[in-house]
C-alpha positions in Angstrom: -11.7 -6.2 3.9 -10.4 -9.9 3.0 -14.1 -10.2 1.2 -13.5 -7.1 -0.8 -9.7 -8.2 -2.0 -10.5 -11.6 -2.9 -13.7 -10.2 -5.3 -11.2 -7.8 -6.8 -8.6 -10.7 -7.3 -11.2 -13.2 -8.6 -12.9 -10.7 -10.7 -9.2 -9.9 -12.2 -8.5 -13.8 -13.1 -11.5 -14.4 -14.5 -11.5 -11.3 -17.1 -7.3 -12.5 -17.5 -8.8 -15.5 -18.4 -11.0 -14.0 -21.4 -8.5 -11.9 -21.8 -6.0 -14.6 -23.2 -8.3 -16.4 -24.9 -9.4 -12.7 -26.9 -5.4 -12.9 -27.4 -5.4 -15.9 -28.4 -7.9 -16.1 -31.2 -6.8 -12.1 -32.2 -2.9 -14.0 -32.6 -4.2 -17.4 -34.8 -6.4 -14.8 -36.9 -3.8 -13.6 -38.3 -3.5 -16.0 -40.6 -6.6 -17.4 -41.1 -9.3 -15.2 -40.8 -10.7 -12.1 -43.4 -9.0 -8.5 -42.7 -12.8 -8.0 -41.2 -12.9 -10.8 -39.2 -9.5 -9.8 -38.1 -10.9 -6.0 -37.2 -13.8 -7.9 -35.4 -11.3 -10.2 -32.8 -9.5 -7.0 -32.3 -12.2 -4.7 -31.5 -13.0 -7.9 -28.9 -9.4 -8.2 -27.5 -9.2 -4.3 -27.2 -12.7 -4.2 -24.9 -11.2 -7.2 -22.8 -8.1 -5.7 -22.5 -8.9 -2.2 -21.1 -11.7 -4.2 -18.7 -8.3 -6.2 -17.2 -6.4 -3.5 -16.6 -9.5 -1.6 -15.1 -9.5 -4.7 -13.2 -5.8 -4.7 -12.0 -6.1 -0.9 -11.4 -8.9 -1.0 -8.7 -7.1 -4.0 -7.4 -3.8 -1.9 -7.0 -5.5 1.1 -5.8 -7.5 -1.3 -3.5 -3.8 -2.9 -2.1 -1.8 0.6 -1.8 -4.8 1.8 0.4 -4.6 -1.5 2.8 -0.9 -1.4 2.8 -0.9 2.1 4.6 -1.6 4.4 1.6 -4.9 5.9 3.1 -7.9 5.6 2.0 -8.6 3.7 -1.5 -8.8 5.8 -4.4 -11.5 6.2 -6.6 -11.3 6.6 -10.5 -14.5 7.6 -12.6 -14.5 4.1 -14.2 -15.0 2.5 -10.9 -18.4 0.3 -10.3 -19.4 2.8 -7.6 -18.8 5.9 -9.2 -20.8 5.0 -12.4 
């Protein structure tokens, strides 16, 4: 169980951390970059983005069921359902 949380916790920093960086580059493109390059950092920023809070939501799901929830839930976007 320990195993399990700290791979959903490490997997969730490390796509925060390309997450910020995606928000980051989207932020300073604003000024500096083509309207297609800007279409191009947010098209990356967007992917990121929904992948961290796929992240956070199986590590939620993950805590409610350890904390006396039941059993963990399962969405359709989870690694094991796909």
């Amino acid at each position: 169980m320990l195993a399990q949380l700290a791979s959903l916790q490490a997997n969730m920093l490390e796509l925060a951390k390309h997450r910020n960086t995606a928000l980051r580059l989207l932020a300073a493109s604003r000024h500096a970059a083509t309207l297609e390059a800007q279409r191009e950092f947010w098209l990356e920023f967007s992917l990121l983005d929904q992948e961290y809070r796929s992240a956070v939501h199986r590590l939620a799901r993950f805590c409610h069921a350890y904390r006396g929830g039941g059993a963990p839930l399962r969405a359709a976007n989870d690694e094991g359902a796909r």
